[in-house]
Residue, then its C-alpha position, 0 to 999 in steps of 0.5 A: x426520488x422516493x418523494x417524487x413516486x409518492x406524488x406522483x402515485x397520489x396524482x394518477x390516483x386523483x386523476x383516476x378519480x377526476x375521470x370515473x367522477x367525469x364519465x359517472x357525471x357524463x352519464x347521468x347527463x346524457x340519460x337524463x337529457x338526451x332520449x332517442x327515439x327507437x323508432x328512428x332506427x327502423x331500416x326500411x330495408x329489412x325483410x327476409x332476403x337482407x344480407x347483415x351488409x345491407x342491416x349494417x348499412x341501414x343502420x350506420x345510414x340512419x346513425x348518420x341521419x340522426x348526427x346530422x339532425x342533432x348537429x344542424 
């Protein structure tokens, strides 16, 4: 049984290493080929007299317009 624990110890830290490697190289990726555009997040609803309702449903509204775009 104390084999088994050893094993299995050196498992979870190579699987720990494998994800960090995978999330480091992720992001490397997505920095480096994918750049969105700051101006395509401007809500036209934004004055004075809106409510952090409207600010929230602006900007999932545009997430979800940019989704689409990327996806289409």
């Amino acid at each position: 049984m104390p084999r088994f624990q050893r094993h299995s110890r050196l498992l979870n830290r190579i699987f720990f290493a494998s994800v960090i490697a995978a999330g480091l190289f992720g992001w490397f990726y997505v920095s480096g080929n994918w750049q969105p555009d700051p101006s395509a997040f401007e809500i036209d609803s934004l004055t004075g007299d809106a409510d952090l309702i409207d600010i929230i449903a602006g900007l999932l509204e545009d997430a979800i317009q940019i989704f689409q775009d990327i996806t289409g």
